[in-house]
C-alpha positions in Angstrom: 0.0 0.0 0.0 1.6 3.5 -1.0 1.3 6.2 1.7 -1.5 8.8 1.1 -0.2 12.2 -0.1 -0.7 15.4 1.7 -4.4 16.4 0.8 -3.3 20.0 0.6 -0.4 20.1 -1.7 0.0 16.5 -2.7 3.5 16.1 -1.3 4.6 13.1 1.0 3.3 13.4 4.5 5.2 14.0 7.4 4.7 12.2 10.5 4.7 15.5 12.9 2.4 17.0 10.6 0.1 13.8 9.7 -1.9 13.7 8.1 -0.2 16.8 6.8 3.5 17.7 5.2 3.6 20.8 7.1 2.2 22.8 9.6 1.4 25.5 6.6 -0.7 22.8 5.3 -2.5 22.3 8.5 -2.8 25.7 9.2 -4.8 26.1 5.8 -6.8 23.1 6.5 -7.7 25.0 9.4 -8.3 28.4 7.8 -11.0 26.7 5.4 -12.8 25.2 8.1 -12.8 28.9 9.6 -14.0 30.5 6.0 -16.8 27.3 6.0 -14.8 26.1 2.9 -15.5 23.1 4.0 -19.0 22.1 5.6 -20.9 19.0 7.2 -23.6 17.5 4.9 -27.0 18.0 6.3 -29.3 20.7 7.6 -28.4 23.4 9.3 -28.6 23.6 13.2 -31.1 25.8 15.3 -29.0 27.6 18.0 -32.0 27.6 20.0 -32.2 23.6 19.7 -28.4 23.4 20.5 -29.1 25.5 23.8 -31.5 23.3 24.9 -29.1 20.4 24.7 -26.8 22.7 26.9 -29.3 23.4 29.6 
């Protein structure tokens, strides 16, 4: 089985960094879950419903 390249950039993975090369790679990873580039398939939440779960 041949290792999995970095989903980012495509280059080698690094085992700090996994399953990242680099921490610029994780640290855009993490930018577009910040921007809601990337999203969870389903409806939207009610905030209202989610406090209820809190309470």
């Amino acid at each position: 089985m041949t290792p999995r390249p970095c989903p980012i950039c495509r280059k080698p993975r690094s085992a700090e960094f996994a399953p990242f090369c680099s921490a610029r790679c994780r640290d855009r990873d993490l930018a577009r879950w910040f921007s809601e580039g990337y999203a969870v398939p389903g409806p939207p939440a009610d905030p209202e419903d989610i406090a209820r779960e809190d309470g």
